[in-house]
C-alpha positions as CSV (number, residue, x, y, z in Angstrom):
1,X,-30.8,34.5,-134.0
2,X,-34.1,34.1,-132.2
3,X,-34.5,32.1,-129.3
4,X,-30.7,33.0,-128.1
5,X,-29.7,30.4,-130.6
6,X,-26.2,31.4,-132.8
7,X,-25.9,29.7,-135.2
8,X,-27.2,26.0,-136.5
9,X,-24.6,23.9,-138.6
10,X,-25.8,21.1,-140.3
11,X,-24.2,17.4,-139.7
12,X,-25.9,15.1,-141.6
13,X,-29.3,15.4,-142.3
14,X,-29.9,17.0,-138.8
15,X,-28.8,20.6,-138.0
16,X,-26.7,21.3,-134.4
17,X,-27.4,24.4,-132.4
18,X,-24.9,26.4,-131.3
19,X,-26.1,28.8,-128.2
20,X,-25.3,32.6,-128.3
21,X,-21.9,33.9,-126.5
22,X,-24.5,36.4,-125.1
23,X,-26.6,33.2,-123.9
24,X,-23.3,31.5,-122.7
25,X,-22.4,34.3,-120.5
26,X,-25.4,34.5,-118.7
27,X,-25.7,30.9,-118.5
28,X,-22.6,32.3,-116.3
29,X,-24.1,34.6,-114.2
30,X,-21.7,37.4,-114.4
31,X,-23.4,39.8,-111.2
32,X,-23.1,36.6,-109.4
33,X,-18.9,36.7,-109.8
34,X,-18.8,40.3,-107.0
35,X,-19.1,37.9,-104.0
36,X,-15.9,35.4,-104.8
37,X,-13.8,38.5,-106.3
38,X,-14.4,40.7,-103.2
39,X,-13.5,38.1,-101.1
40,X,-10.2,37.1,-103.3
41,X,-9.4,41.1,-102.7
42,X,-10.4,41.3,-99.5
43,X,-7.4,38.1,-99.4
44,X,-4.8,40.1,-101.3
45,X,-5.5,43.0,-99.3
46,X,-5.7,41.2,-95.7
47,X,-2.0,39.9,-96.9
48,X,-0.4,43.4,-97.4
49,X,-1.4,43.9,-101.2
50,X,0.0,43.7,-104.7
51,X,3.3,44.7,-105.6
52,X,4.0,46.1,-109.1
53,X,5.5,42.6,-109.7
54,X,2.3,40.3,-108.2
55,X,-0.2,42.7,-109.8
56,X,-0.7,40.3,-113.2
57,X,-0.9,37.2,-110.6
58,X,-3.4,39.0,-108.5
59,X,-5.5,40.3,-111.9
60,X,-5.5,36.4,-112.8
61,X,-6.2,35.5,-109.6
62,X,-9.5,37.5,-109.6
63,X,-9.8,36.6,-112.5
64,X,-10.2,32.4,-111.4
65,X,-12.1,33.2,-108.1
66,X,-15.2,35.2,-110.6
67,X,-15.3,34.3,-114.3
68,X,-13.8,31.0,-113.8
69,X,-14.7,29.2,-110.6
70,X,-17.7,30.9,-109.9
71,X,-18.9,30.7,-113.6
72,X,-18.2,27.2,-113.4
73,X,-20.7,26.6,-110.8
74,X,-23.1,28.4,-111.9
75,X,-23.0,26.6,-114.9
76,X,-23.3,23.2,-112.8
77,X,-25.7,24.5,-110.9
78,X,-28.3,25.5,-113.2
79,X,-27.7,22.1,-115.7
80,X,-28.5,20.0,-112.8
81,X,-31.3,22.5,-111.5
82,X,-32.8,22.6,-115.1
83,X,-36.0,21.0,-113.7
84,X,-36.4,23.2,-110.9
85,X,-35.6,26.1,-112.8
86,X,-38.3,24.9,-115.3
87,X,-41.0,25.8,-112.3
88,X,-39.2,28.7,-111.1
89,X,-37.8,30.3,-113.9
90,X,-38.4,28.9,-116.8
91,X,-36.7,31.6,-118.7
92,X,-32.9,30.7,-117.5
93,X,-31.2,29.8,-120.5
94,X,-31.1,26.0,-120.3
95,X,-35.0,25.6,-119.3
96,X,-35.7,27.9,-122.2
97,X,-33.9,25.7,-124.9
98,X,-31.4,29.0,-125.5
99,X,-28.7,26.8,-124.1
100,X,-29.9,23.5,-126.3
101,X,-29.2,19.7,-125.9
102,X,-26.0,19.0,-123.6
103,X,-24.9,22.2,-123.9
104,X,-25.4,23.2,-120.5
105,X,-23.4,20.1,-119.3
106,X,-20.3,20.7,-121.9
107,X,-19.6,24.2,-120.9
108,X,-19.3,22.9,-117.2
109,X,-17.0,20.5,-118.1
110,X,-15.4,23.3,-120.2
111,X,-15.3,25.9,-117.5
112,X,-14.1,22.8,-115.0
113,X,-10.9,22.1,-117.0
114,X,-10.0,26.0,-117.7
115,X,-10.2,26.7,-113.8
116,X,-7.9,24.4,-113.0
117,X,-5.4,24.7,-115.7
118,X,-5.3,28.7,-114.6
119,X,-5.1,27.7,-110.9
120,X,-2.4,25.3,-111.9
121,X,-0.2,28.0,-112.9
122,X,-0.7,30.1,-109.8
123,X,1.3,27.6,-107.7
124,X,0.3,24.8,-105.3
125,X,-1.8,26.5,-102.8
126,X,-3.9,28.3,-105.5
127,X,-3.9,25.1,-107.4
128,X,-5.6,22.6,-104.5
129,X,-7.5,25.6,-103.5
130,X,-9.3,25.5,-106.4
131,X,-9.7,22.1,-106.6
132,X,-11.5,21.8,-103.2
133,X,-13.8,24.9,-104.8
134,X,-14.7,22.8,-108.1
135,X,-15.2,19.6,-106.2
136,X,-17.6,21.3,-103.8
137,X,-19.3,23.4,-106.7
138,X,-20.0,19.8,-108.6
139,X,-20.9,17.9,-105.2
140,X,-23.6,20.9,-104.2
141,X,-25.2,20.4,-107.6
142,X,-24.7,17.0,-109.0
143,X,-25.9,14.2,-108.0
144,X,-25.3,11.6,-105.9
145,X,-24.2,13.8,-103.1
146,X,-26.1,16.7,-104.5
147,X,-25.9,18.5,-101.7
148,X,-28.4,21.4,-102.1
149,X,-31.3,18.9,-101.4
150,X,-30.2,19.9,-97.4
151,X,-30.4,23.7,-96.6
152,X,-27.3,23.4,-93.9
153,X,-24.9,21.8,-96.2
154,X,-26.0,24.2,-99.0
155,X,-26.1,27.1,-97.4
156,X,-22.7,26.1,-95.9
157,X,-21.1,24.7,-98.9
158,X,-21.6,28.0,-100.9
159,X,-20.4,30.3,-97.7
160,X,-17.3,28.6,-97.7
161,X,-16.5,28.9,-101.7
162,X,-17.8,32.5,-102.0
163,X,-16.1,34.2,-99.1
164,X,-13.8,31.6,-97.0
165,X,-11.9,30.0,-100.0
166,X,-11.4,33.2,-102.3
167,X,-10.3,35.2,-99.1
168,X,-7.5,32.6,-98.4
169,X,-6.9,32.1,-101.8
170,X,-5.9,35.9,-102.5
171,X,-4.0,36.0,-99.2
172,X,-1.4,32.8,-101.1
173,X,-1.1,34.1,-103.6
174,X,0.3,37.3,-102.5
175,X,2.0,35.6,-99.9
176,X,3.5,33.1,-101.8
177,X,2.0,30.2,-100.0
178,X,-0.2,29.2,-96.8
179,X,-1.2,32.7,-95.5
180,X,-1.3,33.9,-91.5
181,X,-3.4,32.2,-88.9
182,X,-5.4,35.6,-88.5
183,X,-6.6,35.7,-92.3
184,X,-7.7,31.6,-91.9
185,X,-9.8,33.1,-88.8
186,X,-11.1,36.6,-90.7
187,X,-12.4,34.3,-93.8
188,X,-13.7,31.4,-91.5
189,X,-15.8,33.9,-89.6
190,X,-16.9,35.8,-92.3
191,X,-18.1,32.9,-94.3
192,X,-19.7,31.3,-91.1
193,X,-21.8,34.9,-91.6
194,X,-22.1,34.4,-95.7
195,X,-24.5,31.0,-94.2
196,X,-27.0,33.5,-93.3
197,X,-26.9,35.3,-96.9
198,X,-27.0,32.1,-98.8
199,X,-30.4,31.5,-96.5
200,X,-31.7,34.8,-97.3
201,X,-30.8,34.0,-100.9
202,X,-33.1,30.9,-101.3
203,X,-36.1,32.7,-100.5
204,X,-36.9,33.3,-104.0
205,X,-37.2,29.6,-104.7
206,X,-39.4,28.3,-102.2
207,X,-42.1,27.0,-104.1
208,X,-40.2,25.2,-106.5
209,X,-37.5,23.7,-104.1
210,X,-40.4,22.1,-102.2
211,X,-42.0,20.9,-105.3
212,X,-38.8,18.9,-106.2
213,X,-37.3,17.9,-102.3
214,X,-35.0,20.1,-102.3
215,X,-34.9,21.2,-98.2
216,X,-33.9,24.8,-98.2
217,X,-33.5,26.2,-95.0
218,X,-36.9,28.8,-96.0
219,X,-38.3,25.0,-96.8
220,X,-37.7,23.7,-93.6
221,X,-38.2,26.1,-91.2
222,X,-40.8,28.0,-92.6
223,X,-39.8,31.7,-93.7
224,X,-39.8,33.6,-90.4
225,X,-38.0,31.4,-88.8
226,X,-35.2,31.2,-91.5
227,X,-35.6,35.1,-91.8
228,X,-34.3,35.1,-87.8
229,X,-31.6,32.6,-88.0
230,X,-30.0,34.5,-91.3
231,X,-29.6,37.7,-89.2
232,X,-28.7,36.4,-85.8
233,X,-25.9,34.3,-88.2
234,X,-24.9,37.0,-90.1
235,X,-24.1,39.1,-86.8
236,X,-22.6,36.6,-84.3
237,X,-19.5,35.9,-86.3
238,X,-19.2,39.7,-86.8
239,X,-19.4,40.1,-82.9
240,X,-16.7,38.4,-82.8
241,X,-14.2,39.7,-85.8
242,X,-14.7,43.1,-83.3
243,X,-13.5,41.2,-80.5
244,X,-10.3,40.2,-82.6
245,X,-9.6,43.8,-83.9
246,X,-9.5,44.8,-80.7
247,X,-7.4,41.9,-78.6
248,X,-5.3,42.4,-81.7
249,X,-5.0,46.2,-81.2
250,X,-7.2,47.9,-83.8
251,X,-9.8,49.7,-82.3
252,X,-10.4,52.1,-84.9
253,X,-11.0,49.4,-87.1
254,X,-13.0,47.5,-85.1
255,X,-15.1,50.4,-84.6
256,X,-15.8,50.6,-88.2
257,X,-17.1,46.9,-88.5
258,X,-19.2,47.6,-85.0
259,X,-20.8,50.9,-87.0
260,X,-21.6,48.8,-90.0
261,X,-23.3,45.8,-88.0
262,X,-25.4,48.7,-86.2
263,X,-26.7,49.7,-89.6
264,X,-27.2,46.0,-90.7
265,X,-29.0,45.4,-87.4
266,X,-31.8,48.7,-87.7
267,X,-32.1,47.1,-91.3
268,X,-32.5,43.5,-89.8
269,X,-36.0,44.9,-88.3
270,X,-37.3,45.4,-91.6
271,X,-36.2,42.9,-93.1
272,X,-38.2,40.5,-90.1
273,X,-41.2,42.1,-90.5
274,X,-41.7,40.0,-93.6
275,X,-38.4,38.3,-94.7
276,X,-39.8,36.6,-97.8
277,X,-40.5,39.6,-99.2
278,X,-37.8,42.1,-98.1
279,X,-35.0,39.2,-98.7
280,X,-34.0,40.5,-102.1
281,X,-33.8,43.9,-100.5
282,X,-31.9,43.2,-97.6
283,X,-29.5,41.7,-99.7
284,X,-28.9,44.6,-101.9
285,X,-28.3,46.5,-98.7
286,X,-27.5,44.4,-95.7
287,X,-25.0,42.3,-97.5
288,X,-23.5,45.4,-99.0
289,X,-22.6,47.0,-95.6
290,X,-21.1,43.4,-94.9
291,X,-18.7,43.0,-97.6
292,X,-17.6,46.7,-96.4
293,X,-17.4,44.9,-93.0
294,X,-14.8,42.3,-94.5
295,X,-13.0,45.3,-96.3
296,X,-12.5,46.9,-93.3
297,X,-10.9,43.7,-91.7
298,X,-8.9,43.2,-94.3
299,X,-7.2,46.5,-93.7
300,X,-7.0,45.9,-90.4
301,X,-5.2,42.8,-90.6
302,X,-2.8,43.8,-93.0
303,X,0.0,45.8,-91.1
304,X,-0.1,43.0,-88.3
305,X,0.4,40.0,-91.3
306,X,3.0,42.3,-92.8
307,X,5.1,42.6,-89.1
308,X,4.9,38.9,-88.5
309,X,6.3,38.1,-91.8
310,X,9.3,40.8,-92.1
């Protein structure tokens, strides 16, 4: 159907439109689900891994922490956002009338009430896990908190459910319930990092987020500045995940995270020498030498969770 439209059933004298699955799903933002699922692995991992018999938990685990959870917010996010996506890209799905009339709104709701019923079924941990990551999804977009319209709580709101949460979410489940104190301090440190991403990440909506209030840390430091406090955020926590590897006695891994920050460092002085422009970029290479950074942590922790608990 044009427009992204499926089909239009009539009710009355007045037909209802019915969006697209293919205008649903990336109402969803599927490329956006990589971050919370490599952090929910990085948590199974970190925990000692999946055994033949938690392997289907796991699977629907990942499957809650990306297509669920995540889609969920993305869905909240861009209904409440339809205004400021109208300025800055007016060809999202619910600016553009493909997602019509409450639509937007309904599949929120929708995707709210599946996320928990899965999470519910994982056990107790999983379960109120979840809840704090749909309650802090619907209070960064919604209003009256809305908490987006400041760049700290924002930037640190979406840290904590895209690396912190699904890390320590992954580690329960595998181990059955509140995980080691070293995986709570590998996921609080790597999404104290994730703050400078999110920064780097609301670079491409300057214009409109000042338009409409919304004070993004590009907003309200000016773009330089907010270029310099994403790297020097991103490393410090990673300073000191290599200071744990090695009072914990894994040097070789902690070599591997200290090699990866090196390369995120050399491509740090690029990305300063004009932020706003090279953000995208840095993100697509930066941030990937990162998540390999968590990975590599995760390993590391493993055999050490696995001793403690046997």
């Amino acid at each position: 159907m044009p427009g992204g439209i499926g089909r239009a059933y009539a009710t009355g004298s007045r037909p209802v439109r019915v969006p697209s699955p293919r205008t649903v799903l990336e109402l969803l933002k599927p490329i956006t689900w990589f971050a919370p699922m490599w952090a929910f692995g990085c948590g199974v991992v970190s925990a000692g891994g999946p055994s033949w018999s938690s392997l289907p938990v796991a699977l629907l685990g990942v499957l809650l922490a990306g297509p669920l959870v995540c889609g969920m917010s993305q869905a909240v996010n861009d209904w409440f956002d339809r205004h400021v996506d109208a300025i800055n890209e007016p060809d999202r799905p619910i600016p553009s009338g493909r997602i019509p009339g409450r639509w937007g709104l309904g599949i929120a709701l929708v995707w709210t009430a599946l996320s928990l019923a899965v999470a519910a079924a994982l056990g107790a941990f999983v379960f109120w896990a979840a809840v704090l990551g749909v309650a802090i999804a619907w209070a960064y977009s919604a209003p009256p908190m809305r908490l987006k319209r400041d760049g700290w709580l924002s930037a640190t709101a979406c840290a904590a459910c895209y690396e912190g949460l699904p890390w320590v979410t992954g580690a329960a489940i595998i181990a059955g319930g509140a995980p080691d104190a070293r995986i709570f301090a590998l996921a609080g440190l790597y999404s104290i990092g994730a703050i400078g991403i999110m920064t780097l990440n609301d670079f491409k909506s300057v214009e409109g987020d000042r338009r409409m209030g919304i004070r993004s840390l590009p907003v309200q430091l000016g773009t330089d500045a907010a270029g310099r406090l994403a790297c020097v955020v991103m490393a410090a926590p990673q300073l000191v995940v290599i200071a744990l590897l090695l009072a914990w006695g894994r040097p070789i891994h902690a070599a591997i995270v200290g090699l990866l920050l090196a390369a995120q460092s050399a491509l740090m002085l690029r990305l300063l020498a004009d932020p706003r422009g090279r953000a995208p970029w840095y993100n697509a290479t930066g941030t990937s030498l990162y998540v390999l950074g968590m990975l590599a942590s995760a390993f590391a922790v493993a055999p050490l969770v696995a001793g403690a608990a046997s």
